[in-house]
LOZA-70916 format. One record per residue: residue number from 1; x, y, z of N, C-alpha, C, O, CB in turn. Coordinates in nm, 2 decimals. Each point is the difference from the previous one (the first is absolute). Glycine has a CB too. Layout:
BEGIN
PT   n    n_x    n_y    n_z   ca_x   ca_y   ca_z    c_x    c_y    c_z    o_x    o_y    o_z   cb_x   cb_y   cb_z
PT NUM      X      Y      Z      X      Y      Z      X      Y      Z      X      Y      Z      X      Y      Z
...
REM end
This chain:
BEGIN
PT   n    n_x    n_y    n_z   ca_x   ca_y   ca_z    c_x    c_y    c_z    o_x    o_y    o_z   cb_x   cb_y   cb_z
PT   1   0.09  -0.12   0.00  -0.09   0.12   0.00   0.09   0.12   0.00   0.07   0.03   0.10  -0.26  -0.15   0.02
PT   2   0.18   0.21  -0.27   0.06   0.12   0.05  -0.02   0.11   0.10  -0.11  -0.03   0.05   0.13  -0.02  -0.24
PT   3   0.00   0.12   0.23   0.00   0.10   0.10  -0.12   0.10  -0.03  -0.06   0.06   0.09   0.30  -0.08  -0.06
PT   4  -0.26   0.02  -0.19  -0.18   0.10  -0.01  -0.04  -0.11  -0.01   0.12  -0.03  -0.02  -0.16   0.27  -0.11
PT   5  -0.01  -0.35   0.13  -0.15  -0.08   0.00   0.01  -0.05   0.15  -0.09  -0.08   0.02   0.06   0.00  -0.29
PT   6   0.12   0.10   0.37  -0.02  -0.02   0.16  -0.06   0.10   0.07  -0.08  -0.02   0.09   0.27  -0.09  -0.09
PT   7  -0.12   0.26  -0.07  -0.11   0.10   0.06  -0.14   0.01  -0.08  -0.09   0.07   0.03   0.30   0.06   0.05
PT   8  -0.20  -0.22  -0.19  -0.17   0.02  -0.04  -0.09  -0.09   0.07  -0.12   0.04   0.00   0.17   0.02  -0.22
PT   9  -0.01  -0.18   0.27  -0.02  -0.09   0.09   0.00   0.03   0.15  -0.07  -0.07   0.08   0.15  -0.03  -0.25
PT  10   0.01   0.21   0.21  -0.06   0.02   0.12  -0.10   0.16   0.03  -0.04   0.05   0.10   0.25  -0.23  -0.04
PT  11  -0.21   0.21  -0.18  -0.10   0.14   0.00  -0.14  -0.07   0.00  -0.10   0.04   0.05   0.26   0.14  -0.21
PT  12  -0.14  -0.25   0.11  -0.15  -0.11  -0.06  -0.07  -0.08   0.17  -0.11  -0.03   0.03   0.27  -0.08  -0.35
PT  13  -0.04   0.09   0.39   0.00  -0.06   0.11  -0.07   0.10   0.10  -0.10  -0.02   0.07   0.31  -0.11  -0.14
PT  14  -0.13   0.24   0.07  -0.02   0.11   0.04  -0.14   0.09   0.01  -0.05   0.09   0.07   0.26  -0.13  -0.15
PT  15  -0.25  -0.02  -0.02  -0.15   0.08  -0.07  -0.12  -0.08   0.09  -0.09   0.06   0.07   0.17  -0.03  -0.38
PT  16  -0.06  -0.15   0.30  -0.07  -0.12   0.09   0.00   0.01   0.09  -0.11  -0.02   0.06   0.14  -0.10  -0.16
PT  17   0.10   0.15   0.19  -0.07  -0.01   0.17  -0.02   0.15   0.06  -0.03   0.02   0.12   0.17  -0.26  -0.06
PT  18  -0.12   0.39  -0.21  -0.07   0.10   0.05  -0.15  -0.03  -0.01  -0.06   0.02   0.10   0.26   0.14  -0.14
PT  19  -0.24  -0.18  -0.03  -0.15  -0.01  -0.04  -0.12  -0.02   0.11   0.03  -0.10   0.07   0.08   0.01  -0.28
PT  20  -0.20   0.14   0.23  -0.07   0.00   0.15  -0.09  -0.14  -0.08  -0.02  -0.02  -0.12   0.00   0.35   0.26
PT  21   0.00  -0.41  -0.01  -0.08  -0.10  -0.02  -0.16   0.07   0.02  -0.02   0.10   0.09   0.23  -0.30  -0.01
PT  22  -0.33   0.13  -0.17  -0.09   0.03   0.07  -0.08   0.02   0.10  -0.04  -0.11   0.02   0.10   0.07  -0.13
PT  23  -0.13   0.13   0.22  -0.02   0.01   0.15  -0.13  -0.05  -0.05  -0.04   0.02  -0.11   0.19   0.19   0.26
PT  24  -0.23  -0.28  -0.07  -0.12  -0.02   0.01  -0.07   0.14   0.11   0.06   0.06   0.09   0.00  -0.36  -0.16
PT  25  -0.19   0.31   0.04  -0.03   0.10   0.08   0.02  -0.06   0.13  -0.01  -0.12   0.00  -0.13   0.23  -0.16
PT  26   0.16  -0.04   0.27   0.04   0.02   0.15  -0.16   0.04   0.05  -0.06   0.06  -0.08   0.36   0.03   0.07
PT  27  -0.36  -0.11   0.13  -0.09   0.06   0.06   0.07  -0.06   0.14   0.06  -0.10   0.05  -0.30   0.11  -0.24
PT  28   0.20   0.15   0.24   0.04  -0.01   0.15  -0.09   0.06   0.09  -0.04   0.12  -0.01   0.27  -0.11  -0.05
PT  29  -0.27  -0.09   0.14  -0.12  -0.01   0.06   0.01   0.13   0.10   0.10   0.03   0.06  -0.13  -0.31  -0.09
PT  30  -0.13   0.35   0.04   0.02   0.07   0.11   0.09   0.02   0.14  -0.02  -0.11   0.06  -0.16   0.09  -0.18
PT  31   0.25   0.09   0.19   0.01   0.01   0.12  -0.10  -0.03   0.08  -0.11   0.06  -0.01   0.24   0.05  -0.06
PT  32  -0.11  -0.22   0.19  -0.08  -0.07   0.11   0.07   0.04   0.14   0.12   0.01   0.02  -0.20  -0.21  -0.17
PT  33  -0.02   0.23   0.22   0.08   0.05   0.14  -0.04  -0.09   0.10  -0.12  -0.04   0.01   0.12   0.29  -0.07
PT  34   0.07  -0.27   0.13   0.01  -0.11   0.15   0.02   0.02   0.08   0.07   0.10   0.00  -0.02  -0.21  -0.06
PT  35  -0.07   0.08   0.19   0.00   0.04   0.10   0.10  -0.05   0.13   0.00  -0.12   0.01  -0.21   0.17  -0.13
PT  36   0.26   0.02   0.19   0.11  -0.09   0.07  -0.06   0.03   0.16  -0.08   0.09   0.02   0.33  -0.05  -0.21
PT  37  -0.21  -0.10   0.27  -0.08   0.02   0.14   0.08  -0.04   0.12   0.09  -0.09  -0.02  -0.32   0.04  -0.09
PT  38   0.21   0.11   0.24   0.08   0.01   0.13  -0.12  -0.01   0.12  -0.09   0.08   0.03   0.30   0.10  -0.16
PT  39  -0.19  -0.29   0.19  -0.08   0.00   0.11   0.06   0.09   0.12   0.12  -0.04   0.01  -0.19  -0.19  -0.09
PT  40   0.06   0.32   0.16   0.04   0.00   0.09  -0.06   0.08   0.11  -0.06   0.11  -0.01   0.21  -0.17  -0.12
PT  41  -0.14  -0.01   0.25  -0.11  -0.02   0.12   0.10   0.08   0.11   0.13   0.00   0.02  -0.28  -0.28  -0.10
PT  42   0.02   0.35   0.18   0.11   0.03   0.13  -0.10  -0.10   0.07  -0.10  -0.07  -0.03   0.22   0.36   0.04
PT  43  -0.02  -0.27   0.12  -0.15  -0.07   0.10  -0.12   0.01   0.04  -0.04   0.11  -0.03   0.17  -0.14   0.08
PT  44  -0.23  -0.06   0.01  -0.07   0.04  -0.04  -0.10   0.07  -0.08  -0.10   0.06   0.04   0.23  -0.13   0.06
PT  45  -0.09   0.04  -0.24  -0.03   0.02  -0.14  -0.08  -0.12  -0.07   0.05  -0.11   0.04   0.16   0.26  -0.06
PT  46  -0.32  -0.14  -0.07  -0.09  -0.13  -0.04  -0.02   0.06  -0.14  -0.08   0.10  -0.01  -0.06  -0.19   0.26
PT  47   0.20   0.04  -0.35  -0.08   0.03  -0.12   0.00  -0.14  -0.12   0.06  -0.10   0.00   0.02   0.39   0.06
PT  48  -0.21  -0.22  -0.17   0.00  -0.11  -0.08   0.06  -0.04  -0.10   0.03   0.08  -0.08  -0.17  -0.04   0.14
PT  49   0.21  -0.22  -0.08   0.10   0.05  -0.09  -0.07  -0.07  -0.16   0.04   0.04  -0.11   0.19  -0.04   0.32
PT  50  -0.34  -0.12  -0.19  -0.04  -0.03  -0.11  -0.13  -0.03   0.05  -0.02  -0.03   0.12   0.22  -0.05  -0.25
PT  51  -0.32   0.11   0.00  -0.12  -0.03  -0.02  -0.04  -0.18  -0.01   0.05  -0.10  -0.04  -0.03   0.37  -0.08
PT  52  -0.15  -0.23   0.20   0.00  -0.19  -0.02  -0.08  -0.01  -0.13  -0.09   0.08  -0.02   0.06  -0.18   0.29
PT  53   0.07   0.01  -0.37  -0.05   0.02  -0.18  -0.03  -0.19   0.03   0.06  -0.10   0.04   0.16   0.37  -0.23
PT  54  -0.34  -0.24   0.16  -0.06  -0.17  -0.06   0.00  -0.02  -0.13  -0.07  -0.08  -0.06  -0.09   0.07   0.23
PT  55   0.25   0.09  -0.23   0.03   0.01  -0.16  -0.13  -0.02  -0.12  -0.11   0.05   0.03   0.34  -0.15   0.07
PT  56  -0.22   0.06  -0.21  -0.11   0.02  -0.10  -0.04  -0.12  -0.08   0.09  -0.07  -0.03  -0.03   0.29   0.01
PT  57  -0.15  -0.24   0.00  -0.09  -0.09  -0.04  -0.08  -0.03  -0.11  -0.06   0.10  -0.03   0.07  -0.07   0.21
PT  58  -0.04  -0.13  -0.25  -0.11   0.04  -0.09  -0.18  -0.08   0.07  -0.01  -0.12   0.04   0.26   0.12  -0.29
PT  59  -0.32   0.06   0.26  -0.12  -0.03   0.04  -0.04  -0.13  -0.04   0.00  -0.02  -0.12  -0.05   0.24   0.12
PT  60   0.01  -0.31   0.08  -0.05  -0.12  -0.08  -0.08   0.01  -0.06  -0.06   0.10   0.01   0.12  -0.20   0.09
PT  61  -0.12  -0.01  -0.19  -0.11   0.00  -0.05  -0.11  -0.04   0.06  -0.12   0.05   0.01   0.24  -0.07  -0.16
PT  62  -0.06  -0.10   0.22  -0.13  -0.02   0.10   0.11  -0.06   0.12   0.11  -0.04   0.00  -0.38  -0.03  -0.18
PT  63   0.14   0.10   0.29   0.09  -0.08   0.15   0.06   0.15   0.02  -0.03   0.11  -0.05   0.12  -0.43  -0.01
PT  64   0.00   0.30   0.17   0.08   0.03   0.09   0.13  -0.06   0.01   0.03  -0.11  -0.02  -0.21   0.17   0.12
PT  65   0.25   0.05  -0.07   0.15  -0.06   0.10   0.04   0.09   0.10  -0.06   0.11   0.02   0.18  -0.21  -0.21
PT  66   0.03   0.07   0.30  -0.01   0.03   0.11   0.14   0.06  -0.02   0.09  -0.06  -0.04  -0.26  -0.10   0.15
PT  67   0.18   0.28  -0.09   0.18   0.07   0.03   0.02  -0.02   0.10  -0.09   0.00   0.08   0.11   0.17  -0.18
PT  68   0.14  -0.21   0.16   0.01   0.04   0.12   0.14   0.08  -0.04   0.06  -0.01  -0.11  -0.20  -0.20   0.27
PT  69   0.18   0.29  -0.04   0.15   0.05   0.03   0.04  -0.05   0.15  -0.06   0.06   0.09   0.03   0.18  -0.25
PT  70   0.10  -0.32   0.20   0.03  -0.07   0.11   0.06   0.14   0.12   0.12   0.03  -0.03  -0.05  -0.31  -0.14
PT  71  -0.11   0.33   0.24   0.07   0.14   0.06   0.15  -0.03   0.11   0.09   0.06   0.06  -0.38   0.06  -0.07
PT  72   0.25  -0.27  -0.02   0.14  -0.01   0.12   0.15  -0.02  -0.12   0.11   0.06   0.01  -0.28  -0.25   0.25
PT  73   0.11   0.08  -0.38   0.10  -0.01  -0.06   0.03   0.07  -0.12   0.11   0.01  -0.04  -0.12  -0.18   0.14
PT  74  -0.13   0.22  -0.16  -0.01   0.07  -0.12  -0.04  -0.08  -0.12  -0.04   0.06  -0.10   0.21   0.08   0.19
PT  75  -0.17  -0.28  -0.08  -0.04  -0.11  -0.08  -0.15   0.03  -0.08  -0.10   0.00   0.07   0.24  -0.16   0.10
PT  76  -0.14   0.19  -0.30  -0.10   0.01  -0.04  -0.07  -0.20  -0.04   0.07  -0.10  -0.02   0.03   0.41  -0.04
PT  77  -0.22  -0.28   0.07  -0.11  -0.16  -0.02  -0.13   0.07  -0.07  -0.11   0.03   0.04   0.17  -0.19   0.23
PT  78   0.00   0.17  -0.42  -0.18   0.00  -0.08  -0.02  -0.11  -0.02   0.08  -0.10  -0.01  -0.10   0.29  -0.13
PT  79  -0.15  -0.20   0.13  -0.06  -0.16  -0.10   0.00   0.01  -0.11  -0.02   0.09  -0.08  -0.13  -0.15   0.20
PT  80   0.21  -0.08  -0.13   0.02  -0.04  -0.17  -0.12   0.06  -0.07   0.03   0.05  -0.11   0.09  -0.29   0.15
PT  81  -0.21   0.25  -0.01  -0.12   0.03  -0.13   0.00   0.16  -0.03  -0.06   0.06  -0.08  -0.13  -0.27   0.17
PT  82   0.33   0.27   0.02  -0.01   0.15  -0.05   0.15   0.00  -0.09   0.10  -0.07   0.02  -0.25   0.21   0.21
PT  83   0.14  -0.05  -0.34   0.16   0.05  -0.10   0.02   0.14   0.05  -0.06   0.10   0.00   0.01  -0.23  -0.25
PT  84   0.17   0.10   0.28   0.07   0.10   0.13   0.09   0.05  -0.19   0.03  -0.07  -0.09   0.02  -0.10   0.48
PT  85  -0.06   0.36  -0.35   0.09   0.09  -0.09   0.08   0.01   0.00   0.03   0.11   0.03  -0.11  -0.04  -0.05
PT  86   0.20  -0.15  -0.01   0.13   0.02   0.08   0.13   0.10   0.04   0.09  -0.01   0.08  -0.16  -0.16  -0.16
PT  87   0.01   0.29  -0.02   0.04   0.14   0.04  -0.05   0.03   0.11   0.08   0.08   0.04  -0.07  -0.01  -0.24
PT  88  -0.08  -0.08   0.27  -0.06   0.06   0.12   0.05  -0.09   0.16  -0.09  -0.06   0.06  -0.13   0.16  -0.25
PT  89   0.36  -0.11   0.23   0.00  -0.06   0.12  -0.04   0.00   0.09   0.01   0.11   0.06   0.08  -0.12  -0.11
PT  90  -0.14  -0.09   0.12  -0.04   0.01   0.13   0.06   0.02   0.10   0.11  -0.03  -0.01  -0.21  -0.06  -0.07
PT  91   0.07   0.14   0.22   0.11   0.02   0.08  -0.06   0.06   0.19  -0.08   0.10   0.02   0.24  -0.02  -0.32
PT  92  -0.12  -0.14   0.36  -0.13   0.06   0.14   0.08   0.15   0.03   0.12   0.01  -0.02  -0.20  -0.29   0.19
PT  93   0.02   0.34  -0.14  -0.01   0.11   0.07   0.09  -0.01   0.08   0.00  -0.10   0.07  -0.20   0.13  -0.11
PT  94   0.35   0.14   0.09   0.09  -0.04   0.07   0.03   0.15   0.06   0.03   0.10  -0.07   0.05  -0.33  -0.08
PT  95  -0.09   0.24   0.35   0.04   0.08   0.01   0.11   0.00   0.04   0.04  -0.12   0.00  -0.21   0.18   0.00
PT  96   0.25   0.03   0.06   0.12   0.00   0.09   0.00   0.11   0.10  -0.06   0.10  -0.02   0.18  -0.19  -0.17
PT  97  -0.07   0.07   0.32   0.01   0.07   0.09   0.16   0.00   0.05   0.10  -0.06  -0.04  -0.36   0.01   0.08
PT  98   0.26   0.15   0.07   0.13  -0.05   0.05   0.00   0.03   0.15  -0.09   0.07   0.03   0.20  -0.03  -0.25
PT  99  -0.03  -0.06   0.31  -0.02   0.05   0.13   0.10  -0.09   0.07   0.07  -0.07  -0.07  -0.31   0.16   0.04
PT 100   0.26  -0.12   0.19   0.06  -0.09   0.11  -0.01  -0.10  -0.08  -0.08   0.00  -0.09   0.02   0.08   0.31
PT 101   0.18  -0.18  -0.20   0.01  -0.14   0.01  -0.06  -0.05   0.12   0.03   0.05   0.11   0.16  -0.04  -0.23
PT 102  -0.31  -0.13   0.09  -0.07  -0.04   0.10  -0.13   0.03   0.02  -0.08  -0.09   0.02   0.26   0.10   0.05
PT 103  -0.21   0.15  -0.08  -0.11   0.06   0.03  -0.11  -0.05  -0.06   0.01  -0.05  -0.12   0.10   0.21   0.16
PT 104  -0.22  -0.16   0.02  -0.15  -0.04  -0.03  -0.04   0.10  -0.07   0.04   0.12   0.03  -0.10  -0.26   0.15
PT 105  -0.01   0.11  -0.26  -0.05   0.11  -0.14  -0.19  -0.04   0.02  -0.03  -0.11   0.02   0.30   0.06  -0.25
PT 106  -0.35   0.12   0.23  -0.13  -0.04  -0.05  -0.06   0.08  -0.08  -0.02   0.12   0.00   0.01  -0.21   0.17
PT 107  -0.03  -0.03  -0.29  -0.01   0.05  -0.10  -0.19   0.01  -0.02  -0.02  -0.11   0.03   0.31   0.01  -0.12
PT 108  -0.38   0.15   0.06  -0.13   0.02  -0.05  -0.04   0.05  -0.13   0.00   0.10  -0.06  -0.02  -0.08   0.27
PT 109  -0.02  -0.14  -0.23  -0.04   0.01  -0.18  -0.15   0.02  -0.02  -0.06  -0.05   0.09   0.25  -0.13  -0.18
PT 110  -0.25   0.24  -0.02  -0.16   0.07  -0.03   0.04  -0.09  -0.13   0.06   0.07  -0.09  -0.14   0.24   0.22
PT 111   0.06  -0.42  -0.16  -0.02  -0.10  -0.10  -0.12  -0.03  -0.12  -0.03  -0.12   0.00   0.14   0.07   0.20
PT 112  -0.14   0.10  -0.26  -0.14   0.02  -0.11  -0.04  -0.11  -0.03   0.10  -0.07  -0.02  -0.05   0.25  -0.08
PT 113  -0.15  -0.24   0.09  -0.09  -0.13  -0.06  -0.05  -0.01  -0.14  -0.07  -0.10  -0.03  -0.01   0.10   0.23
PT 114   0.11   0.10  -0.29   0.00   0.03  -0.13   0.08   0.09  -0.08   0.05   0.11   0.04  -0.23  -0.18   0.02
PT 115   0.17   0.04  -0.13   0.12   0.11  -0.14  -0.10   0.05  -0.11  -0.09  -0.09  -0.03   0.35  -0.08   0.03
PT 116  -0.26   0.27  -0.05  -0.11   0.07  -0.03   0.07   0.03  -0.20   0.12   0.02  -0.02  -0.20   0.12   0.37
PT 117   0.03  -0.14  -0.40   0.00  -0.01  -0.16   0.07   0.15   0.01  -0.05   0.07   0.09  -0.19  -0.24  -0.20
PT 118   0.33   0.22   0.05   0.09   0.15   0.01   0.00   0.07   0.10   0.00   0.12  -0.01  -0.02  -0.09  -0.19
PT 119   0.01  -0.12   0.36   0.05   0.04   0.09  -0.11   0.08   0.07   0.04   0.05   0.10   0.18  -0.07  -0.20
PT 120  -0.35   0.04   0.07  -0.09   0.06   0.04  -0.11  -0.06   0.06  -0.07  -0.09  -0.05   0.14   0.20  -0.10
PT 121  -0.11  -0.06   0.28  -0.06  -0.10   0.10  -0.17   0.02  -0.05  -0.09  -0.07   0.04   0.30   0.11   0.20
PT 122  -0.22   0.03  -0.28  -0.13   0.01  -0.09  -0.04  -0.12  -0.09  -0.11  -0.05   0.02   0.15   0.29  -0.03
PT 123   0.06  -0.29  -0.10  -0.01  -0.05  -0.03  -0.10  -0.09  -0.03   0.01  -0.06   0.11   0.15   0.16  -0.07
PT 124  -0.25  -0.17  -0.11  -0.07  -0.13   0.07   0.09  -0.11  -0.06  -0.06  -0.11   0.00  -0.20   0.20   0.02
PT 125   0.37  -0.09  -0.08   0.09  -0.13  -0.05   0.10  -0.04   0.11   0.09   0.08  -0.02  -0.09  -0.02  -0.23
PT 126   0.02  -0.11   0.32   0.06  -0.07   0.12   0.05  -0.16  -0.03  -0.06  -0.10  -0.04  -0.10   0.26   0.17
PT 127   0.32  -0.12  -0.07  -0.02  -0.16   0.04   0.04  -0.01   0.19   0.06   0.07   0.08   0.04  -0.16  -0.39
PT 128  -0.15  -0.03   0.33   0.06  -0.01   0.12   0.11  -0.05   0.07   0.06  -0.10  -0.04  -0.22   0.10   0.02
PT 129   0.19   0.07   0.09   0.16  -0.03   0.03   0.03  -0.03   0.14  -0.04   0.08   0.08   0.10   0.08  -0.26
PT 130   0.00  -0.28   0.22   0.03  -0.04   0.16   0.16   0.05  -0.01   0.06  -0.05  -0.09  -0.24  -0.21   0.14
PT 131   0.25   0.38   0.03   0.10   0.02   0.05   0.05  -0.04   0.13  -0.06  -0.01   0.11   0.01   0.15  -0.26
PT 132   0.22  -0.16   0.11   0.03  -0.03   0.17   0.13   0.08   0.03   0.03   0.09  -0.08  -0.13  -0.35   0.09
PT 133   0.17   0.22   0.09   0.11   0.08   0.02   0.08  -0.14   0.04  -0.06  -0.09   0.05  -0.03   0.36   0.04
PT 134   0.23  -0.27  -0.12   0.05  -0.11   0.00   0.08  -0.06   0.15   0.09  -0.09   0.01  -0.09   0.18  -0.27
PT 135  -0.06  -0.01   0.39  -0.02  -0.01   0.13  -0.12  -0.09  -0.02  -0.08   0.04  -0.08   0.19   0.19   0.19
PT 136  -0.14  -0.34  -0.06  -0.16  -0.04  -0.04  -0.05  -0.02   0.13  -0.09  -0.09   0.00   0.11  -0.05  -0.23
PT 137   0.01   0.22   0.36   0.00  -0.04   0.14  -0.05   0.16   0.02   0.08   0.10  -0.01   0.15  -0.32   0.07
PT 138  -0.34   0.24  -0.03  -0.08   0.15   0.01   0.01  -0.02   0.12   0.03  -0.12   0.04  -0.20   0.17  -0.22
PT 139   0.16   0.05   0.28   0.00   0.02   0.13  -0.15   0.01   0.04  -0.08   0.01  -0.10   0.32   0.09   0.11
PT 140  -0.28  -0.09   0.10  -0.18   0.01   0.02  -0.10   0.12  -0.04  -0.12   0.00  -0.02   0.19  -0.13   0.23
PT 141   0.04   0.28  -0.22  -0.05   0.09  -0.09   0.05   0.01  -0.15   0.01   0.12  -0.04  -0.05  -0.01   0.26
PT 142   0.06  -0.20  -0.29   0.02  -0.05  -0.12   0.09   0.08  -0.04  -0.03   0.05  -0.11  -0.16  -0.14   0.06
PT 143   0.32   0.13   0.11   0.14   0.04  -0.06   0.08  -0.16   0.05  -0.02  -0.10   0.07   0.02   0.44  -0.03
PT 144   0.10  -0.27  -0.15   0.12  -0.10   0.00   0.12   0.01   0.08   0.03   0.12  -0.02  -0.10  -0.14  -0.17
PT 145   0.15  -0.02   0.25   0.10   0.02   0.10   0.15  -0.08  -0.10   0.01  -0.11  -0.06  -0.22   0.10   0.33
PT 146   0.29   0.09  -0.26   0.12  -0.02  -0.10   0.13   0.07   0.10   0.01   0.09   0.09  -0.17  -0.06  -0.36
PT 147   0.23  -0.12   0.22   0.17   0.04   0.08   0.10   0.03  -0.12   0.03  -0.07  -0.09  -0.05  -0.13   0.32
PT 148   0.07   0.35  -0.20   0.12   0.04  -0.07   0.10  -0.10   0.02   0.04  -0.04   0.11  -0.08   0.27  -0.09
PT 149   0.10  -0.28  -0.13   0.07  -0.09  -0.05   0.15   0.09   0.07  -0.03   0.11   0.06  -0.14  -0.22  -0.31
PT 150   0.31   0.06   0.25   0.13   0.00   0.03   0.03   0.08  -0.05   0.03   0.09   0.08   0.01  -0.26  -0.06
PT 151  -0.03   0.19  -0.19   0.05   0.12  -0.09  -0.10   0.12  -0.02  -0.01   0.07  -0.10   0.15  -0.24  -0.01
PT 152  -0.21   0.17   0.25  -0.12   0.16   0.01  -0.09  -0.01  -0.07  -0.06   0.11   0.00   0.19   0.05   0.02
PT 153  -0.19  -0.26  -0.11  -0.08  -0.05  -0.15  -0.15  -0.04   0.09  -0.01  -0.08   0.09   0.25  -0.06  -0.30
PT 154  -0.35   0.24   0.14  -0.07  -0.07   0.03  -0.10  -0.03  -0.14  -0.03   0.09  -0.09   0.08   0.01   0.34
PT 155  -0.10  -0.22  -0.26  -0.03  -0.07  -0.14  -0.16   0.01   0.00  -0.06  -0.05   0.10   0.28  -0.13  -0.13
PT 156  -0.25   0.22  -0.02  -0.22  -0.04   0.02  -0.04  -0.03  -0.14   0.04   0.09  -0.08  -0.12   0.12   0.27
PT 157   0.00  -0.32  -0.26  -0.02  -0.02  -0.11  -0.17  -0.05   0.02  -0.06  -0.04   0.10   0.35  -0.01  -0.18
PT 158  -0.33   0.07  -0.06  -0.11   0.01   0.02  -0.05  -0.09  -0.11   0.08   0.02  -0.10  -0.07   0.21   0.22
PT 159  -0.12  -0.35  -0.16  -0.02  -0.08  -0.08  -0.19  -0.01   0.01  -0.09   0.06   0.06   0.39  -0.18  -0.02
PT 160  -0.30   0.01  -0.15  -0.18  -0.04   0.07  -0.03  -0.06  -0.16   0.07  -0.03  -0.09  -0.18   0.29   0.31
PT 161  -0.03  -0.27  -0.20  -0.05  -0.08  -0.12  -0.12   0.07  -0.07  -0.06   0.08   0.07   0.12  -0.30   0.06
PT 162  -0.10   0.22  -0.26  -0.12   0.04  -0.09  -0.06  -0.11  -0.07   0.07  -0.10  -0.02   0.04   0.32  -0.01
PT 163  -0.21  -0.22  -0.01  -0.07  -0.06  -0.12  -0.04   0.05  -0.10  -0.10   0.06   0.01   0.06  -0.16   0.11
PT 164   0.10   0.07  -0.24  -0.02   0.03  -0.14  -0.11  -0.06  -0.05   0.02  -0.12   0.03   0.20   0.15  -0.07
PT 165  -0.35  -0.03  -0.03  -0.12  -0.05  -0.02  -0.02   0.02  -0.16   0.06   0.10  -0.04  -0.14  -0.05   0.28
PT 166   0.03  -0.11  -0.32  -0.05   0.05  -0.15  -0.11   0.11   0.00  -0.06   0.02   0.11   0.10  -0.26  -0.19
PT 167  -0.06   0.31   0.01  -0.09   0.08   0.00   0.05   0.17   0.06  -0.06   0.11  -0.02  -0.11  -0.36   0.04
PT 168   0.28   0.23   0.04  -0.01   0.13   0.07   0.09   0.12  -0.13   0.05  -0.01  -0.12  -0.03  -0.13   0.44
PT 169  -0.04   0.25  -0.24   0.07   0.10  -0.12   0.14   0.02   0.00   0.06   0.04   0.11  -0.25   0.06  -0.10
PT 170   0.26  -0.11  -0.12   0.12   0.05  -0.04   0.08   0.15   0.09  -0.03   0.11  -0.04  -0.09  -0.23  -0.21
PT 171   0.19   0.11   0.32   0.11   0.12   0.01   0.04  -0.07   0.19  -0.02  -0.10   0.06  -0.12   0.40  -0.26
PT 172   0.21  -0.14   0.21   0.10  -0.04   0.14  -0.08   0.05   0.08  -0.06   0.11  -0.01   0.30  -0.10  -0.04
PT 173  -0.24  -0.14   0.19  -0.09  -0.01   0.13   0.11   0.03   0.12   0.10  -0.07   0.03  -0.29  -0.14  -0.13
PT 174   0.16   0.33   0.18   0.05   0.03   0.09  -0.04   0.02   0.13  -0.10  -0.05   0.05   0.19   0.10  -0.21
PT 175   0.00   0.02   0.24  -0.07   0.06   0.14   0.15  -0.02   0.06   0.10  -0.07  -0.01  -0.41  -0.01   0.04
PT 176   0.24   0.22   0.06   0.16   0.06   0.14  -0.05  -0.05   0.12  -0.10   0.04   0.06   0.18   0.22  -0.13
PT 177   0.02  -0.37   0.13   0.03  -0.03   0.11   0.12   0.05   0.09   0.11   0.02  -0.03  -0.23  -0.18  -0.09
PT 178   0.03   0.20   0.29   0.10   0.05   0.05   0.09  -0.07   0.10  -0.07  -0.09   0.05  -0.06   0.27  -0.11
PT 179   0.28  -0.18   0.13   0.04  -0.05   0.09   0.04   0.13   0.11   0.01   0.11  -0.04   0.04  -0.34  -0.11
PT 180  -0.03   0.21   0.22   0.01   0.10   0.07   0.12  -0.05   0.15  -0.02  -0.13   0.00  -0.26   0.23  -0.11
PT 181   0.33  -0.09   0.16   0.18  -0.03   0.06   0.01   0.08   0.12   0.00   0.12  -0.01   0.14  -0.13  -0.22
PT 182  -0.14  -0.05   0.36  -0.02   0.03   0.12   0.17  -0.04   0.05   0.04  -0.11   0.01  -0.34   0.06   0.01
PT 183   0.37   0.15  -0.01   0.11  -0.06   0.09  -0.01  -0.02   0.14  -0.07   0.09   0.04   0.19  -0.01  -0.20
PT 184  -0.09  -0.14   0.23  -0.05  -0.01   0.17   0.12   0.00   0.06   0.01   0.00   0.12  -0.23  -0.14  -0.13
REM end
């Protein structure tokens, strides 16, 4: 190979790996924003850290089934005859407190017997709902008696059961339950 047909060979070379390859179009998805979070408690301090969610469902056609959220372990138990949405987790209800190692806590919960179709006690779409607190040992004026844990933690979770039925109406069934935290 003479010396011009090497540089025509590598101009030729040259030409080829300047050349832009095709881009396919790019789409880049909106910006999403998230959230980052910090518990922190003085003593004597009680706040909420998760909602109890019996998650979502499709209505049967006919019959019934039974939700539960277990409040001691968190274990959710639907009936087979319900199709659980699996975007929507289940999860019991969770407060936290803090205070003495040792100390007796009493706790009094205002517990609702129904969840109301968009949260509205008017409503006439209802379902019924058995709630508990995951103390299952009520005292004789129906509070709960709880001991701050070692590391100042005080844990309160909250669970219970509903019945899904055919026929009822489509959307989210709620209601506010209160606890309320006696340190002694």
């Amino acid at each position: 190979m003479d010396n011009k047909s090497f540089l025509l060979a590598l101009a030729g070379t040259s030409a080829l790996l300047g050349s832009s390859p095709a881009v396919a179009n790019v789409y880049i998805a909106p910006d999403q924003d998230g959230t980052g979070r910090a518990i922190l408690l003085e003593p004597l301090s009680f706040i909420k850290v998760d909602d109890l969610d019996f998650g979502g469902f499709i209505i049967p056609s006919s019959g019934s089934g039974t939700v539960s959220v277990d409040a001691a372990t968190g274990t959710p138990t639907n009936a087979a005859s319900l199709v659980q949405l699996p975007q929507y987790v289940q999860q019991r209800g969770h407060f936290l407190g803090a205070g003495t190692p040792s100390q007796a806590v009493s706790v009094t919960a205002v517990l609702p017997d129904k969840l109301y179709l968009g949260g509205v006690i008017t409503s006439p779409d209802s379902i019924d709902v058995a709630l508990a607190l995951d103390n299952t040992v009520a005292e004789l004026d129906g509070s709960f008696t709880y001991t701050i844990a070692s590391d100042q933690v005080l844990d309160v979770y909250v669970g219970g059961d509903l019945t899904i039925a055919s026929g009822m109406n489509p959307g989210v069934y709620s209601n506010v339950y209160t606890l309320t935290v006696t340190y002694q």
